[in-house]
C-alpha positions as CSV (number, residue, x, y, z in Angstrom):
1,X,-2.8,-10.9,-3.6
2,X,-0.3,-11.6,-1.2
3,X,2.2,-10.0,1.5
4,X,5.4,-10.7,0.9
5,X,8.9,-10.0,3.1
6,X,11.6,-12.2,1.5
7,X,11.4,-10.6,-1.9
8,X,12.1,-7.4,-3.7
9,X,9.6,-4.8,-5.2
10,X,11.0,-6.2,-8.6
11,X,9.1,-9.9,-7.7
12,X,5.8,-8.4,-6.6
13,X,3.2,-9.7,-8.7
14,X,0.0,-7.3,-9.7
15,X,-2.1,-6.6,-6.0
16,X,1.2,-8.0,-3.8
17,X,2.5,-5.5,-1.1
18,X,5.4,-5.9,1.2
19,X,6.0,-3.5,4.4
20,X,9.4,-1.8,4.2
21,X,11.6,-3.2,7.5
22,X,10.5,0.0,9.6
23,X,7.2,0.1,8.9
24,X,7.1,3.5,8.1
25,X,6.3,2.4,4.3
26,X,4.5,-0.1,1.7
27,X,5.8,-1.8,-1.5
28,X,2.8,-2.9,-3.5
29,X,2.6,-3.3,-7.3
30,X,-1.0,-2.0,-8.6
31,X,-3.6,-4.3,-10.2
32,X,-2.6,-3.0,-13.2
33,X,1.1,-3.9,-12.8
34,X,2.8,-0.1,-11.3
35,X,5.1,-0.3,-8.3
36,X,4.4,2.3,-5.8
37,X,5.6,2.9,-2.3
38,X,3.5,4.7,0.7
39,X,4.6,6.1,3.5
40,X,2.6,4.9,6.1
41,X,1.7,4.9,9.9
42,X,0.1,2.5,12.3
43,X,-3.0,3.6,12.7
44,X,-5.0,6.4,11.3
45,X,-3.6,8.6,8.2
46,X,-1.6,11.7,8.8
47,X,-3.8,14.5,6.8
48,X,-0.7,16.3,6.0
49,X,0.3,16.5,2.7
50,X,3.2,14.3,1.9
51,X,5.8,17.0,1.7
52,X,5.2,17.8,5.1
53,X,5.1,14.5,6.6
54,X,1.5,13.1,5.6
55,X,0.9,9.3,5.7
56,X,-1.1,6.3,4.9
57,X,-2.6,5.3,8.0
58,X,-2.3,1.3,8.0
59,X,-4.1,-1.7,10.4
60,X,-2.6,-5.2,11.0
61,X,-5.1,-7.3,10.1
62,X,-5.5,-10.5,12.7
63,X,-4.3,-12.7,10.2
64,X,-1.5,-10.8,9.1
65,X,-3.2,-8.6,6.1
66,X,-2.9,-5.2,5.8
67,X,-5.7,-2.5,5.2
68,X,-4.6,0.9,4.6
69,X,-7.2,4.3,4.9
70,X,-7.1,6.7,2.6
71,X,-7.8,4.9,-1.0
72,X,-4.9,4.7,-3.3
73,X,-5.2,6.8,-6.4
74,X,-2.3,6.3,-8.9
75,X,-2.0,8.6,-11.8
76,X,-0.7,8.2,-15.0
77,X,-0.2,6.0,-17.8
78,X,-1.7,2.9,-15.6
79,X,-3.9,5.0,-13.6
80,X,-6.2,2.9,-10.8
81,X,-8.0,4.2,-7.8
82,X,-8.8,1.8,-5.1
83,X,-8.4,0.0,-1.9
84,X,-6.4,-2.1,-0.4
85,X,-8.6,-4.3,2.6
86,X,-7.8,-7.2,4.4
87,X,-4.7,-7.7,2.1
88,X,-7.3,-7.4,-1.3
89,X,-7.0,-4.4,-3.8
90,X,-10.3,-3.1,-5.1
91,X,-11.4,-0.7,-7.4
92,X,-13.1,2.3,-6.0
């Protein structure tokens, strides 16, 4: 797993992420391969639901890492549910 800024979502590997330049979203391609994007804020998530504005609440990790609260479910043909921690994708 790694971050990445000086690539596109097409060159992600499985459990990379990139930030978009505002930092109002996330690239990241899925363990299983899936490239999704999050919109996200610093900080705690925004319960809303997406339509109305909800977001991915996301920490800057010391080292550089990401960690982003809720979990991450995906659904569909490559379906994963999990976390993504100090710049790691688990399983939930």
């Amino acid at each position: 797993m790694r971050r990445t800024n000086d690539t596109s979502i097409f060159d992600l590997e499985p459990g990379d992420y990139m930030l978009t330049e505002d930092k109002t979203g996330i690239w990241l391609r899925t363990p299983l391969g899936d490239p999704i994007r999050l919109p996200i804020v610093e900080g705690e998530p925004d319960p809303r639901p997406l339509k109305e504005g909800g977001a991915w609440g996301y920490t800057e990790e010391a080292d550089g890492s990401i960690s982003l609260k809720p979990s991450i479910n995906v659904h569909g043909r490559n379906a994963w549910h999990g976390f993504l921690t100090n710049g790691i994708m688990t399983p939930a």
